[in-house]
N, C-alpha and C positions, 0 to 999 in steps of 0.2 A: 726894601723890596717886599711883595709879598709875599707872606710865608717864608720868613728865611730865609727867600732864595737869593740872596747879596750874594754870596761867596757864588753861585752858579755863577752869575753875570760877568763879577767880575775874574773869572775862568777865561769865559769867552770872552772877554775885552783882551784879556793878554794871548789866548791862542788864533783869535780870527785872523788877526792881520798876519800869520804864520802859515794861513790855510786857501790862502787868495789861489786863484785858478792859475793854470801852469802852462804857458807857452815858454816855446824855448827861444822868442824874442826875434826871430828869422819872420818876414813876413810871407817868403814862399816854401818854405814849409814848416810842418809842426809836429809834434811829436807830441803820444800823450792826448786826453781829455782834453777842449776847450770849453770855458763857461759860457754863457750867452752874456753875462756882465756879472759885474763884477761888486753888486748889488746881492742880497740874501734875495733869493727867489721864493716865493711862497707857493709851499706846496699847494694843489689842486686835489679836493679828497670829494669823496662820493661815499653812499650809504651811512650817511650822520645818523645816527638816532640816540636821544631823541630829537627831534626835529627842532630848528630853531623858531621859536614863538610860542612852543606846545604846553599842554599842561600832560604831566601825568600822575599814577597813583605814585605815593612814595613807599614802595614795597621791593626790593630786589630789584632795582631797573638797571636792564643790560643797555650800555653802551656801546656805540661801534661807530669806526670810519675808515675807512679803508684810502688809501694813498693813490694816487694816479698817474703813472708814469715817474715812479722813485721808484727805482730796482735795488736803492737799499732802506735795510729794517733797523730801524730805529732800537739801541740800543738798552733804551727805557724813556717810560716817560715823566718828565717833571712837573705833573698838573699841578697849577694855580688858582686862587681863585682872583674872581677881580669885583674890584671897588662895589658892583649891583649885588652880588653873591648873598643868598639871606639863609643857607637851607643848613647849614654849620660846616664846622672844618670836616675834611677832606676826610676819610675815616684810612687810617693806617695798612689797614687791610686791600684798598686798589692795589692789585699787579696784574696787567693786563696778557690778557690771551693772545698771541699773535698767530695768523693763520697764512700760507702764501698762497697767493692766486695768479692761478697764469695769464697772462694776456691773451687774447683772440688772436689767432696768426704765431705763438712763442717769441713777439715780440718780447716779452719780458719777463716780468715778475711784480707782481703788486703786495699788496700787506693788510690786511685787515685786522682790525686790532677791536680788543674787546673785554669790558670791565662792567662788573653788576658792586650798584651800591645803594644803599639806605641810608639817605640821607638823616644825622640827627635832629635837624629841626626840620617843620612842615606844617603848619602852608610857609613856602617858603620859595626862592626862587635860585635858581643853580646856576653860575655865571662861572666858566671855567677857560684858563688857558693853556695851552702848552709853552711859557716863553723862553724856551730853551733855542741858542743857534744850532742848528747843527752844518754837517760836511759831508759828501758822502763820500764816500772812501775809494771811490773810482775815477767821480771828475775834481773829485777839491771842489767842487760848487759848494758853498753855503746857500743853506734854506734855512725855512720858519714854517712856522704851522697858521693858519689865519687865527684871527682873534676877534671874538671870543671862538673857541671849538664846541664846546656845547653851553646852550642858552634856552633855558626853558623854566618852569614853573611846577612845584611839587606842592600835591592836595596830599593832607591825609588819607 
């Protein structure tokens, strides 16, 4: 896997199928969260930056994306890079800022998340994901994050 992340996977290969959505099998009534499937749903995120396609300088660049309609915060994040990646590993020092944000109406709670780094190499190009499963702790839904998450291009 990339970057050492074999032993994450195979984590989530042995707890997914532990974490499947929760009906109590009565089809008129339920109890409890229901999943819409039963399939990892991929989150929906808003305010990516930087932009996918973009170039920018490679000087301190802050990172952000915020979740959309996921009332839970992710507990950290396991960024990868993938196969296009040219800009060097990952610097040790990402640990991301997380902010809550309310929904319009208190329908909920959102998350925006946020990380500055300097890439070691440049010109170079930054191809990153999160492949981590997760579940959120209220429906037992499993999600993912789309992939790539950020995808852009760094000048000196």
């Amino acid at each position: 896997m990339v970057n050492g992340t074999w032993w994450r996977w195979a984590l989530v290969a042995l707890l997914v199928p532990l974490a499947g959505c929760s009906t109590d099998g009565d089809d008129d009534e339920q109890t409890g969260p229901v999943c819409p499937t039963t399939d990892a749903m991929t989150v929906t995120l808003t305010n990516v930056s930087p932009a996918a396609g973009g170039s920018v300088t490679n000087s301190m660049i802050v990172h952000t994306f915020q979740t959309v309609d996921l009332d839970a915060r992710l507990p950290s994040l396991q960024l990868a890079t993938l196969p296009t990646h040219t800009a060097g590993a990952i610097p040790q020092s990402v640990a991301p800022t997380v902010t809550q944000v309310a929904r319009p109406g208190g329908s909920g709670t959102d998350f925006l998340y946020s990380f500055t780094v300097t890439w070691p190499t440049a010109p170079g190009h930054v191809a990153l994901a999160e492949p981590a499963l997760y579940v959120d702790p209220t429906t037992n839904c499993k999600f993912q994050f789309p992939s790539p998450l950020f995808d852009y291009d760094v000048t000196p």
